[in-house]
Each structure stands twice: as C-alpha cells, then as structure tokens.
C-alpha positions in Angstrom: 69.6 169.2 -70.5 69.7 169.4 -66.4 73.2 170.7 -65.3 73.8 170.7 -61.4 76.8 173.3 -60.4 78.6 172.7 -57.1 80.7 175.7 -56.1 80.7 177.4 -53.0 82.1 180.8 -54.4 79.2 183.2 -55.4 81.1 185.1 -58.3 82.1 181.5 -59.6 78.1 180.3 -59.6 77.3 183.4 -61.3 80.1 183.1 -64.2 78.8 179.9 -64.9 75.7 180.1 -64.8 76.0 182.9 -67.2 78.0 180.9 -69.1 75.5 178.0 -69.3 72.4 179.9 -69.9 74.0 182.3 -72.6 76.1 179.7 -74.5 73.2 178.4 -77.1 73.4 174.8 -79.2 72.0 172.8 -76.1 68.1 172.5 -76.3 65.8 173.3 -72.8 68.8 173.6 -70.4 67.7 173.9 -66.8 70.7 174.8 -64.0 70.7 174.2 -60.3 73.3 175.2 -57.5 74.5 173.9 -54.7 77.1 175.7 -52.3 78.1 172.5 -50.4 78.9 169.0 -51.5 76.5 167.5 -48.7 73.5 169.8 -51.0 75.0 168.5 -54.3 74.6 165.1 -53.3 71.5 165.5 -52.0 70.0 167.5 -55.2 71.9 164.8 -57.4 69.9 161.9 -55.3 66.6 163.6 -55.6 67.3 164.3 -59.6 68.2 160.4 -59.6 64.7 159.6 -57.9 62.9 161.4 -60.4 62.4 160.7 -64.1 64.9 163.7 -64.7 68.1 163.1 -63.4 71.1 165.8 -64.0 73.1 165.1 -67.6 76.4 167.1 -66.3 77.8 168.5 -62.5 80.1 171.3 -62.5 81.8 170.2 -59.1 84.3 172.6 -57.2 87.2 170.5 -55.3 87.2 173.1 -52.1 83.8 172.9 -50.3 82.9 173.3 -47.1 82.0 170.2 -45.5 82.5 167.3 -47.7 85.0 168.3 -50.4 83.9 167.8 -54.2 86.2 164.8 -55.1 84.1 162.9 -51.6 80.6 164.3 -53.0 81.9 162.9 -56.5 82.8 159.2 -54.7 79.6 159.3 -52.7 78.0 159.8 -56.5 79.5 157.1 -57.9 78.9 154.7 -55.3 75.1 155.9 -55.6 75.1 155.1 -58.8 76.8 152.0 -58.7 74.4 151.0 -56.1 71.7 151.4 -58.6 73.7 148.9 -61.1 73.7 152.2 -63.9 75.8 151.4 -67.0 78.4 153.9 -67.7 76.3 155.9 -70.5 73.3 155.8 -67.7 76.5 157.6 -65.0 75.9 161.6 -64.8 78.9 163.6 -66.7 81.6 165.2 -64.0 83.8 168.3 -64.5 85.8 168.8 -62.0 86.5 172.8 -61.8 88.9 174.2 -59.0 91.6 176.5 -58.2 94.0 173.8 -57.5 96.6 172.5 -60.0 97.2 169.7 -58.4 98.1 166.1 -60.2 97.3 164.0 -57.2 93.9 165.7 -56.8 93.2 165.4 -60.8 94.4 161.7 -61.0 91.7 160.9 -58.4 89.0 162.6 -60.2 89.5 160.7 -63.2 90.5 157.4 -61.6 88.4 157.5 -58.5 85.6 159.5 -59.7 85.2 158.9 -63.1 85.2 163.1 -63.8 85.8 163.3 -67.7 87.3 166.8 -67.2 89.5 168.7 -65.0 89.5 172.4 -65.7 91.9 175.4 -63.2 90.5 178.5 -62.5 90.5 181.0 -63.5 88.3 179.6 -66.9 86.8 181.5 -69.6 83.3 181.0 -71.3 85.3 179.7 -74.4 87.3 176.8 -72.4 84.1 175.8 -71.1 82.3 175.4 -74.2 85.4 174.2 -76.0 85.1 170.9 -73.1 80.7 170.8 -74.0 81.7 170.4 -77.2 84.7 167.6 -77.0 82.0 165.6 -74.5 78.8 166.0 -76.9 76.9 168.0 -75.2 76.7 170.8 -78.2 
C-alpha cells in the first residue's frame, strides 16, 4: 500500500513514519513525505499519473503555503476531473493540532477526509482508525 504523509513538522513525519513502517498487517507498504501542501499535490498528481497511485494521505491542516484542507480541495477536484468513482478517490486523514469544528466539518464535507485525528496521537489511535477504514 502507497501512503503519502503531508506534515510540515519533522518530529511529526518521523512519528509516523515510524508508526507506519513498524505497525505490521498491511502487505508491501511504501511511504512518502511532503513538507508542503503545494509538494503533496504535486507527489499525489504524479502517483495519479502512474499505475500506482497513493491508497491513504496523512495530511496536516497547518502548512506553509497552501494549507492541508486547500491541498485536500485541489485533490478532490483533481480527481473529479478525472471522473474517479468514490472507491477509485485516495483515503484522507486529516491530522492537526487544531480542535476546531469548523475546520473538521470542512474536511469531511468539503474534502471528503474520512478521519479527523488532534495531536498529540499515539501509534494505537492510529492504527485503531487503519483498522475501522480496512486498511489492516
């Protein structure tokens, strides 16, 4: 499975990272970064362009430049561009510092994100939302 994670806060990348490469039950699992929403776009439009696009984006809501819930609107338009179904429609979990009910209602509503998860998170909570959306 190809997991993208946008987060602009090093120690966050590396947790999950960590967390993702150490968690088992997901066969061949391959991770890239990006540290701005402009780069996750971009690396999500390159995976969408090749016969491997990403299964899951771990997307931080405070980036520099174009915030996550923008990159994760610029996604979905991409993607409805293309005319994908909403099975074909990458997995979004939205992951930020912010508890903020405006911000989560438009990143289920608006950008289709199927989770919404505060920091600070633990390896557990994370696998605990892979396993309610399938992916173990």
């Amino acid at each position: 499975m190809k997991i993208l994670v946008v987060e602009d806060n090093n120690a966050c990348m590396i947790f999950l990272h960590e967390t993702l490469t150490n968690m088992g039950g997901i066969d061949s699992i391959a991770i890239e970064s990006a540290s701005t929403g402009e780069d996750g776009l971009q690396k999500y439009k390159t995976a969408m362009s090749s016969d491997n696009p990403f299964k899951l984006i771990f997307m931080d809501i405070m980036l520099p430049g174009i915030d996550g819930l923008q990159t994760l609107e610029k996604i979905r338009a991409h993607e409805n561009n293309l005319q994908l179904t909403e099975s074909q429609k990458v997995k979004v979990i939205i992951t930020t510092a912010l508890d903020d009910s405006t911000k989560a209602s438009r990143a289920f509503f608006q950008g289709g994100a199927i989770s919404y998860m505060t920091k600070p998170t633990t390896s557990a909570k994370i696998i605990d939302e892979l396993k309610k959306f399938g992916f173990m």
